[in-house]
C-alpha positions in Angstrom: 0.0 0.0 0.0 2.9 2.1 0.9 4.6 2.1 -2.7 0.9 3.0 -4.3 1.1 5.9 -2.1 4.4 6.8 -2.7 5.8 9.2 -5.7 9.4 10.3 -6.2 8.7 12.9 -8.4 6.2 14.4 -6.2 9.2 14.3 -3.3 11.4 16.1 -5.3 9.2 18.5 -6.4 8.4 19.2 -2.8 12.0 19.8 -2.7 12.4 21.9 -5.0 9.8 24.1 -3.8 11.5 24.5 -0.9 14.7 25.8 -2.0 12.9 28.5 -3.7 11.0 29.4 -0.5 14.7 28.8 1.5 16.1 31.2 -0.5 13.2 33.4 -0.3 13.0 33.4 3.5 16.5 33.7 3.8 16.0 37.1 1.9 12.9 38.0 4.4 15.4 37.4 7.1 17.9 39.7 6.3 15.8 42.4 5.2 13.3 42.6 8.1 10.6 40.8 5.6 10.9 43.8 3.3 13.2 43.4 0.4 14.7 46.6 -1.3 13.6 47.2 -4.9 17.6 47.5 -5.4 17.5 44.1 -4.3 15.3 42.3 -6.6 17.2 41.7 -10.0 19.8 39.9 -7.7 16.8 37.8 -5.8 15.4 36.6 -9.1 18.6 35.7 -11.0 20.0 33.8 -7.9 16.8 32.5 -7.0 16.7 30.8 -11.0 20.1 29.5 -10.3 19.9 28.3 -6.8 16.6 26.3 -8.1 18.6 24.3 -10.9 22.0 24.2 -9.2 20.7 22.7 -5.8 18.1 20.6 -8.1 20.7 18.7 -9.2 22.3 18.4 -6.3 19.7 17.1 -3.9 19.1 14.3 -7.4 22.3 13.6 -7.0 22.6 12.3 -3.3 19.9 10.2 -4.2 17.5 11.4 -1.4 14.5 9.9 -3.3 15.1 6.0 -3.1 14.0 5.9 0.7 9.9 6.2 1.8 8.7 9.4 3.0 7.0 6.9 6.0 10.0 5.2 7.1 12.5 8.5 7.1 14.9 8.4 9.8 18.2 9.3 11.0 20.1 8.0 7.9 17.6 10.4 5.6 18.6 13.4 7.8 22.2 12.6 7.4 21.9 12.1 3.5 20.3 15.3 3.6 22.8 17.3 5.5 25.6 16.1 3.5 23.6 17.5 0.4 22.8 21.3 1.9 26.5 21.0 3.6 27.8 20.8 -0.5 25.2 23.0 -1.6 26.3 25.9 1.2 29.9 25.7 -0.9 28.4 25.4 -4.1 26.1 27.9 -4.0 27.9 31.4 -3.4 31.1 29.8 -5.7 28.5 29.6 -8.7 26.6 32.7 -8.0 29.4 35.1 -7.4 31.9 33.6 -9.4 30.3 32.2 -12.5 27.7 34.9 -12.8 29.8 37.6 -10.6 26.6 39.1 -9.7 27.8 38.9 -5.7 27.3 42.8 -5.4 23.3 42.4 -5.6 23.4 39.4 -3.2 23.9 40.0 0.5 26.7 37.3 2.0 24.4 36.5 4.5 21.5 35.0 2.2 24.4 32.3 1.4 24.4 31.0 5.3 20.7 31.3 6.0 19.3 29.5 2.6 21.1 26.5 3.2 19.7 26.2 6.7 16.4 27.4 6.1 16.4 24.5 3.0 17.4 21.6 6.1 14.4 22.8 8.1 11.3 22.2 5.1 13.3 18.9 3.8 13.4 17.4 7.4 10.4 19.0 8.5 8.4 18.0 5.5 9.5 14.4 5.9 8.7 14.3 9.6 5.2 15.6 9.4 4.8 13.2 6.8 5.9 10.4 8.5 3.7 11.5 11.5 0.7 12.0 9.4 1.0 8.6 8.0 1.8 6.8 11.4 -1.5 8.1 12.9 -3.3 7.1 9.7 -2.4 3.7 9.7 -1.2 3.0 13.5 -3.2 5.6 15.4 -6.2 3.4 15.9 -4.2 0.9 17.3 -3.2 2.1 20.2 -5.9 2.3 22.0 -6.3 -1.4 21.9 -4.2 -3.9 22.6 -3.3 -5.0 26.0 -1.2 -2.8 28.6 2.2 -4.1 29.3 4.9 -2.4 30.9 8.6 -2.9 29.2 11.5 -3.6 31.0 14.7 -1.8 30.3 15.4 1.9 28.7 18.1 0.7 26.2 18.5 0.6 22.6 16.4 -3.0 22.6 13.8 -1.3 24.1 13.6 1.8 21.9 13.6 -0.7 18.8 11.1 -2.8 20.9 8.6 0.2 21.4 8.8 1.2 17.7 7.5 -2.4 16.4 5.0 -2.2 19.2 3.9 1.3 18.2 2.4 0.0 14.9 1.0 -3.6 17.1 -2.4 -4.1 18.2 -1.6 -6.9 20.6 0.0 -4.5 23.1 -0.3 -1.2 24.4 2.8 -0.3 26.3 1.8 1.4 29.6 5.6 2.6 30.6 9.3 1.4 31.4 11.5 0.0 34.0 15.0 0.5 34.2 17.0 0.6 36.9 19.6 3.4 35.9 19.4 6.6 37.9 20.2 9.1 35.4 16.9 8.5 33.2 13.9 8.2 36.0 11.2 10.3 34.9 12.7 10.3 31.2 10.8 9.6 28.2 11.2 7.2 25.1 9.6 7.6 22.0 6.8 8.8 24.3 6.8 6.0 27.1 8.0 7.4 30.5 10.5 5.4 32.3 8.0 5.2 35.6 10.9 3.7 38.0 13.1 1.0 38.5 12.5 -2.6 38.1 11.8 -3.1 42.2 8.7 -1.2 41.6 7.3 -3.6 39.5 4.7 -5.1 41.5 3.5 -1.5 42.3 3.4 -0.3 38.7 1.3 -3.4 37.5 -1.6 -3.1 40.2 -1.3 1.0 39.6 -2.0 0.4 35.6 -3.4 -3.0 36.0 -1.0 -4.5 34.0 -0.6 -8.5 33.8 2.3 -8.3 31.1 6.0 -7.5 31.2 8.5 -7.7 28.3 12.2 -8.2 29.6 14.2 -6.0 27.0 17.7 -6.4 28.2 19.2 -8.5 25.5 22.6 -7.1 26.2 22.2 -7.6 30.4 24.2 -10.5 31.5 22.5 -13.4 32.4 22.4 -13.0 35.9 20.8 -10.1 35.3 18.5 -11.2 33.6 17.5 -13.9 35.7 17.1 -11.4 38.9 14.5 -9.7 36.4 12.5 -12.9 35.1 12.6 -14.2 39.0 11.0 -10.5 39.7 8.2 -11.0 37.3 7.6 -14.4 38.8 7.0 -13.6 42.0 5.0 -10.6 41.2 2.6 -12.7 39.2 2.7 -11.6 35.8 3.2 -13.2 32.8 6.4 -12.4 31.5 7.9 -11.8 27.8 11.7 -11.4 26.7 13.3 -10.2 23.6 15.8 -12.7 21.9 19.0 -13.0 22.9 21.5 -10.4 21.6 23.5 -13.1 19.3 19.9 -14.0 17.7 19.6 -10.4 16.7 22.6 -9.6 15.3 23.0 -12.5 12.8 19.3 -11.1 12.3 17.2 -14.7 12.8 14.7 -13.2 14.9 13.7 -9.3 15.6 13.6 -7.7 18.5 9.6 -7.5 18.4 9.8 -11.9 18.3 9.1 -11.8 22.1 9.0 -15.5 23.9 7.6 -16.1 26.9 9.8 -16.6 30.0 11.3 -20.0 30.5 12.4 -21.8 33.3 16.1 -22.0 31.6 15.7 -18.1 31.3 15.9 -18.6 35.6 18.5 -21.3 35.6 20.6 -20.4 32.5 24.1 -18.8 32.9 26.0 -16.4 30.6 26.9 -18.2 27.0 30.0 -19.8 27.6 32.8 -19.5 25.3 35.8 -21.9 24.4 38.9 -21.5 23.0 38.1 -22.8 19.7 41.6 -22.8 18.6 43.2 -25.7 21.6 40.1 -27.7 20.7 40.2 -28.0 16.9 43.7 -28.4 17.5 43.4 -31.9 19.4 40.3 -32.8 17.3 40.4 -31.4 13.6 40.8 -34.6 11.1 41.5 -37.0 14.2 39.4 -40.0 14.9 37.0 -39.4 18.4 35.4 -42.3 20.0 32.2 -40.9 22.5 30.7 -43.5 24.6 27.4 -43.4 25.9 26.6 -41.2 23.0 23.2 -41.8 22.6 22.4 -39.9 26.0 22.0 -36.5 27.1 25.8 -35.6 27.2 27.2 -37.6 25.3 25.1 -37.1 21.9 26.0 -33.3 22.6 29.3 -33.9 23.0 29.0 -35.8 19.5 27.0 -32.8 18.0 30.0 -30.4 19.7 32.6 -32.5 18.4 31.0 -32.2 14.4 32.1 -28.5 14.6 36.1 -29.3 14.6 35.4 -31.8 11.2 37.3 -35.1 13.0 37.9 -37.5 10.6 35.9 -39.8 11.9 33.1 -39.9 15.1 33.1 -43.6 16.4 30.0 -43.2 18.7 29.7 -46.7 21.1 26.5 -47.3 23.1 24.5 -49.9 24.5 21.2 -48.8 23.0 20.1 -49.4 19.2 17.3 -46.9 19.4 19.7 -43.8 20.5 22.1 -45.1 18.2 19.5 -44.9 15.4 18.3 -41.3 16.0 22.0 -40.3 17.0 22.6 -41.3 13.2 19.0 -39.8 11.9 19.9 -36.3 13.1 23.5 -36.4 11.9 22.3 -37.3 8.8 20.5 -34.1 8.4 22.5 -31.3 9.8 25.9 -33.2 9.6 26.3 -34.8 6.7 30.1 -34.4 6.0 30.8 -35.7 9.4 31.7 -39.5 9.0 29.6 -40.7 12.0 30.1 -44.8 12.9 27.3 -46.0 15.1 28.9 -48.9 17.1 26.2 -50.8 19.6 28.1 -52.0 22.7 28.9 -52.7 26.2 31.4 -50.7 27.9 32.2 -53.9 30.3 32.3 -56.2 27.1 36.4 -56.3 27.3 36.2 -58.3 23.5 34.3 -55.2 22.1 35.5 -52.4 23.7 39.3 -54.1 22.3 38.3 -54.5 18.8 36.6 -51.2 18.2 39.5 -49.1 19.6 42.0 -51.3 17.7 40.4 -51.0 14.5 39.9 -47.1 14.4 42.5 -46.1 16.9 40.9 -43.1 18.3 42.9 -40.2 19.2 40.7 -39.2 22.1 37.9 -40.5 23.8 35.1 -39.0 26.0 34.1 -41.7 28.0 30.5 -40.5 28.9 28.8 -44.1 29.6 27.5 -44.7 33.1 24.4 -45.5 34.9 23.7 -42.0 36.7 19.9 -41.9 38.5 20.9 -41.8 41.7 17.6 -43.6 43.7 17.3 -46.2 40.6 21.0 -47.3 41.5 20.7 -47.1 45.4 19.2 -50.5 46.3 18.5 -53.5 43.1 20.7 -52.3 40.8 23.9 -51.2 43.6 25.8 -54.2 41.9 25.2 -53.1 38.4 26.1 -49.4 39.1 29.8 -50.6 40.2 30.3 -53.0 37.0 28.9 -50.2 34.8 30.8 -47.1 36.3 33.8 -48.7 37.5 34.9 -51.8 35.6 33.3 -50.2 32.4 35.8 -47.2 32.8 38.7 -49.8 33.1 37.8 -51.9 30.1 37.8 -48.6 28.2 40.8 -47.1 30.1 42.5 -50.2 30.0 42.3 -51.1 26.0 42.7 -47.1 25.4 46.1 -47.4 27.2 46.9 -50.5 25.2 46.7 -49.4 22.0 47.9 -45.8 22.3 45.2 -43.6 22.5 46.5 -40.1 23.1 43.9 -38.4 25.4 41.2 -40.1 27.4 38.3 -37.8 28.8 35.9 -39.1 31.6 32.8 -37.5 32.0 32.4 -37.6 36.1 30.0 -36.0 38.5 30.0 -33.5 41.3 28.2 -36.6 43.5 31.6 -38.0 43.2 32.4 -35.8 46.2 32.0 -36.7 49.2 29.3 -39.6 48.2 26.5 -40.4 50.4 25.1 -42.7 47.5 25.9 -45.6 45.2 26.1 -43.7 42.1 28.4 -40.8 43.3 30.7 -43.8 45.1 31.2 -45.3 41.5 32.1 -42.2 39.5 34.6 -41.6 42.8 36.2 -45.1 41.7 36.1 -44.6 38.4 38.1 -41.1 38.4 40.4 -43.4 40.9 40.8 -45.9 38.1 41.6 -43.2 35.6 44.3 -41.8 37.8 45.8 -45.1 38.2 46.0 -45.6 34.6 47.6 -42.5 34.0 50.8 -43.5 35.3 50.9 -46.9 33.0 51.1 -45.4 29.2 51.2 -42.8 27.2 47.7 -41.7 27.3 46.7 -38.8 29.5 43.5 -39.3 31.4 41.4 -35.7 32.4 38.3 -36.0 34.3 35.9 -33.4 34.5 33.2 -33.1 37.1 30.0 -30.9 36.9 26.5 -30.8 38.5 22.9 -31.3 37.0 21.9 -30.2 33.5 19.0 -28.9 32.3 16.8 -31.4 30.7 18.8 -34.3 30.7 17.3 -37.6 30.8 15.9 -37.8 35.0 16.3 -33.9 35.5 13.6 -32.9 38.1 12.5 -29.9 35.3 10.2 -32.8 32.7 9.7 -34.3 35.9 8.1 -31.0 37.2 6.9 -30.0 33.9 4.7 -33.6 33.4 3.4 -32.7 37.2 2.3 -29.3 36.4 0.5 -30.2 32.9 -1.3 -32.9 35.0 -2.7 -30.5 37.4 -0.2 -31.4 40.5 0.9 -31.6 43.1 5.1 -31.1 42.4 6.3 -33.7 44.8 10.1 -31.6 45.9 12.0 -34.0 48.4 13.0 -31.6 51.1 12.6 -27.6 51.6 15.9 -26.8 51.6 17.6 -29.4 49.3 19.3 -27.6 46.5 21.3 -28.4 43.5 23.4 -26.8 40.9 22.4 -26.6 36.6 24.3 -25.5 33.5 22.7 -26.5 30.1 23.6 -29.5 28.3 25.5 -27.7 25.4 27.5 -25.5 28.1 28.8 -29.0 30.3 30.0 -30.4 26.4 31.6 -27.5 25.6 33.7 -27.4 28.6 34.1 -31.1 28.6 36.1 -30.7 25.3 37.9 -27.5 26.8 38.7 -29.2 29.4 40.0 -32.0 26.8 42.6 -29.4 25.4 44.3 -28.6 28.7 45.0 -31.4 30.6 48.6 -32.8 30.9 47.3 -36.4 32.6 45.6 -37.2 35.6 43.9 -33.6 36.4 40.6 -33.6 38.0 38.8 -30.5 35.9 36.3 -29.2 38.3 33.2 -27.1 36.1 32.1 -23.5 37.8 28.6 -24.1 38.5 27.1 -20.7 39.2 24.8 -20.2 42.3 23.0 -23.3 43.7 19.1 -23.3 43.1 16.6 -24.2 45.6 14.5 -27.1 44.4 11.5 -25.7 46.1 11.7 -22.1 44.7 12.6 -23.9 41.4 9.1 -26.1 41.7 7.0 -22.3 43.0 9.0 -20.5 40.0 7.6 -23.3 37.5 4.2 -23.2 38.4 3.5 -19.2 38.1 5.4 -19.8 35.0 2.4 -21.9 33.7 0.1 -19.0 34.3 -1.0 -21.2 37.4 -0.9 -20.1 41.2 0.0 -22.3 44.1 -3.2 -22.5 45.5 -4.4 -24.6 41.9 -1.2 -26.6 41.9 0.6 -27.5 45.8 4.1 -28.4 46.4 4.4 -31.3 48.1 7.8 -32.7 50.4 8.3 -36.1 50.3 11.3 -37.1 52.1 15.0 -37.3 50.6 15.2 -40.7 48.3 17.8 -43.2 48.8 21.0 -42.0 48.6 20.2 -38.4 47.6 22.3 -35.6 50.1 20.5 -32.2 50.6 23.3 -30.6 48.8 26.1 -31.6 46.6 29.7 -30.4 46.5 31.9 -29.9 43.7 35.3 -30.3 45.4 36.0 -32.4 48.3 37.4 -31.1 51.4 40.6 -32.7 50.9 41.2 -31.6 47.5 42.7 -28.1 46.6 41.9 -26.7 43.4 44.7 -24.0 40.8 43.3 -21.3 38.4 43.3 -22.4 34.3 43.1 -20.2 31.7 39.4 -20.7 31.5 37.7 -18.7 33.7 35.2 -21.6 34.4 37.7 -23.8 34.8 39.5 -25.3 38.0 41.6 -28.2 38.5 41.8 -30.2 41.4 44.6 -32.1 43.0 43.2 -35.2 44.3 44.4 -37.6 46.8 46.9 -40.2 44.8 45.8 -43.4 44.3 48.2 -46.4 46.3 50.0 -48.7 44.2 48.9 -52.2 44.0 44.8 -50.8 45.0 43.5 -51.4 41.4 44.5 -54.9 40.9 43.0 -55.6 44.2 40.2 -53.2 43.4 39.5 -55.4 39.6 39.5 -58.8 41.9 36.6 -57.5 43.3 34.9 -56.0 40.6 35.2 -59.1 38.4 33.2 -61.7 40.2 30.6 -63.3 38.1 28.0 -64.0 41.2 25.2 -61.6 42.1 26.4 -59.2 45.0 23.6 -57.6 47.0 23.3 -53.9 47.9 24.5 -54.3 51.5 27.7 -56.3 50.5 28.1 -53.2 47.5 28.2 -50.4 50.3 30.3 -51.9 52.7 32.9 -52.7 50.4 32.7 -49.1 48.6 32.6 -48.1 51.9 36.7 -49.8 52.1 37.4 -48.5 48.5 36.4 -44.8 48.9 37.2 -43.2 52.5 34.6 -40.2 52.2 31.8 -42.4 51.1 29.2 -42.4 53.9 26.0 -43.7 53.1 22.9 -41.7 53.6 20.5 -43.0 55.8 17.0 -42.9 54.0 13.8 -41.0 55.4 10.9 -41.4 55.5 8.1 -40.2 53.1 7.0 -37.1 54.5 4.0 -35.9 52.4 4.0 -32.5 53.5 2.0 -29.8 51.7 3.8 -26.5 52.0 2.0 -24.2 54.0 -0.2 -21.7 52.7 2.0 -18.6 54.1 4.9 -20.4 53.3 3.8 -19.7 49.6 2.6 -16.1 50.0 
């Protein structure tokens, strides 16, 4: 509709007009509005030339390829650059070509040009306005009232799109810098700072907020989601700042919040350079790869183009879609889906020695801490611990130059099955690292967001089935980083080790389970009253907190800033042979008989002694 409307030659006809009147004004200026008879003959004959000469010139910067409706700063530029020529031009062709400079006062040179500025930006401006109301002024009246926070660039972009929306009706702004309180963009007042939420929505009603702070760190911008929580709107955010500059989204493509908007972290970043280094036309084995990690380790590994991706697991059906989805967003990568046992000593040997892997992420383990407490105790320490020798063992055997494991921080300090294993199995990699060539790095790191058995589905599938959220304990807490952040440092980590290192992830903040469960269900536009959080007890095995470094351990500085490593107690000579005796007996051990002798293997290990279901409902101020 806007091209129909919209004709160039009418523009620069406009233009023209106004240098005529720009030059006449500038005369009416300088002569009180009354212009000499003496005067005239040099008005006319300058007017005739200032008319062609500036014609040409404002043609020439090629002001009449933009729309009158979108002009804008760039517009105002182009046409300053034009009057800045035509101010030269002007007086050089007047006086010197047609040396008539006696009849035409200096000052009509200075004024013209400025006068000429004022109708070409004020034309386009009242145009612009004119149109706006036209098509957009209707609008906004309707719409629903939100209230944007943030005073930034995002949010100036964000309040033009919404200008022109009749979804929303933006009320006011939030920001929480001093210097603009009271302020105004494009018309919105900034009406205080983001603490005053809760008082601005019930003053204007509001039950929306859009989070424009795509530049904020992410701690910020959690702080600000967890505000909107708690004050009980529903929440909006802008797209991430690296979404809008390769320009996938626009800043007006507002999400709602998510619960890895309160749990996220900044975006990590790697030195890409040490990890294609290690990895770039080499041959990387991942086991476990069909699971959370390891298929993102796999997916993170495609970007350094090895030569070839051995990925071992025990299950056909991950193997399958591990393959599917390499086939269609990696199809250089030459992917080999081995199925396998990590304890099958025959298999793990004849992979390894037929594609001789120059580094392998050893990412297979059983990790569900109450599912490996009690029945399945046995299974946990074949899986964990002997698995990780098999594949240690033959990696050591045939050369491999770097072997990762992908460990746990319920490695510290166990009070459970699981954690005891991964504790054993980091043992078993130091010992190995003193009998070959291949350097063994472990890296630990805490929960990640949706991983297969992260509480989030679990609280997700609770809250769609209209409660209760069963959280274990009040004050249990845990620690999360995303699933592509823990790869990404696992390979970092990779790059740096020198053999036996114990790479210890920075975790951020703990979370509170229970104000992660409260935070989910406002999230789904429910309140707690409609959906209850319930306690349960602590499940087998499972601590109130868990620890990333164990008290005996010290940890040195890297040149990752979210990497440490840790020093960890050296592992006695002749304790892994005696430590594979046990391991390798073919009869059935029960859970009892699994604890006490972890209990022998791994000093810190003290199991935790299981409570009770408690089947609390939180109380009713406890929510408020």
């Amino acid at each position: 509709m806007i091209r129909k409307t919209y004709h160039p030659l009418l523009v620069y006809f406009s233009d023209v007009v106004g240098v005529a009147l720009a030059w006449w004004v500038a005369y009416l200026i300088r002569f009180n509005l009354a212009i000499p008879p003496e005067f005239l003959p040099g008005f006319f004959l300058g007017l005739g030339i200032v008319v062609v000469l500036q014609g040409v010139l404002l043609q020439a910067f090629g002001l009449y390829r933009s729309l009158w409706v979108f002009a804008s700063l760039p517009d105002l530029v182009c046409i300053g650059r034009a009057v800045a020529v035509a101010t030269v031009l002007t007086p050089l062709v007047v006086v010197v070509a047609v040396r008539f400079a006696p009849e035409v006062p200096r000052l009509v040179f200075l004024l013209q040009p400025l006068a000429l500025a004022v109708y070409m930006g004020g034309t386009r401006a009242l145009y612009r306005t004119w149109k706006e109301s036209r098509l957009y002024g209707g609008l906004r009246a309707l719409g629903q009232p939100v209230v944007v926070l943030g005073a930034g660039d995002a949010a100036a972009g964000l309040l033009r799109d919404l200008s022109r929306s009749a979804e929303w009706r933006v009320v006011g702004l939030l920001d929480d810098e001093p210097t603009i309180q009271g302020r105004e963009v494009y018309g919105c007042k900034v009406l205080g700072r983001i603490a005053d939420l809760e008082r601005v929505t019930e003053e204007f009603k509001v039950g929306h907020v859009i989070i424009a702070m795509p530049h904020a760190r992410h701690e910020v911008r959690r702080k600000v989601a967890s505000v909107c929580v708690r004050a009980g709107v529903k929440a909006l955010i802008v797209p991430a700042i690296e979404d809008l500059m390769t320009g996938r989204v626009s800043v007006s493509e507002v999400r709602r919040v998510n619960v890895e908007d309160l749990l996220g972290r900044d975006p990590v970043r790697i030195n890409t350079l040490e990890v294609r280094e290690y990895l770039r036309g080499k041959a990387v084995m991942v086991t476990g790869a069909g699971g959370s990690i390891g298929a993102e380790l796999c997916r993170q590994i495609a970007r350094f183009e090895p030569s070839v991706l051995i990925c071992f697991d025990i299950s056909e059906y991950a193997l399958y879609r591990l393959g599917e989805e390499f086939a269609a967003h990696f199809p250089t990568i030459q992917l080999v889906a081995l199925a396998g046992d990590v304890k099958d000593a025959i298999r793990v040997d004849e992979v390894i020695t037929r594609f001789h892997p120059h580094v392998i992420f050893h990412a297979a383990a059983y990790k569900h801490v109450p599912l490996m407490e009690d029945d399945n105790a046995w299974q946990a320490v074949r899986n964990n611990v002997l698995g990780t020798w098999q594949v240690g063992r033959s990696a050591v055997a045939c050369g491999v130059a770097r072997f990762v494991l992908v460990s746990t921080d319920k490695a510290v300090n166990p009070t459970n099955v699981m954690g005891a294993t991964k504790r054993l199995a980091e043992q078993v990699c130091q010992a190995l690292s003193s009998e070959g060539k291949t350097q063994f790095e472990i890296v630990r790191f805490g929960n990640v967001l949706g991983s297969a058995g992260s509480v989030i589905p679990k609280f997700q599938e609770q809250i769609a089935g209209g409660g209760p959220v069963t959280v274990t304990h009040p004050d249990i807490t845990r620690y999360f980083m995303s699933i592509p952040e823990a790869a990404q440092l696992v390979l970092q980590a990779g790059s740096m080790g020198q053999g036996g290192e114990i790479f210890v992830l920075d975790m951020g903040e703990p979370v509170k389970i229970a104000e992660l469960a409260r935070d989910m269900i406002r999230l789904s536009g429910h309140t707690e009253e409609e959906i209850r959080v319930v306690f349960t007890g602590l499940r087998p095995g499972e601590k109130l907190f868990e620890e990333v470094l164990a008290d005996a351990e010290e940890t040195r500085a890297t040149h990752h800033p979210k990497l440490r490593i840790a020093r960890a107690q050296p592992v006695e000579d002749g304790r892994l042979a005696a430590l594979l005796q046990w391991l390798r007996q073919r009869r059935a051990v029960g859970a009892p008989e699994v604890r006490r002798e972890l209990r022998r293997w791994v000093p810190e290990y003290s199991p935790a002694v299981s409570t009770p279901p408690l089947q609390v409902v939180e109380p009713a101020a406890h929510r408020a």
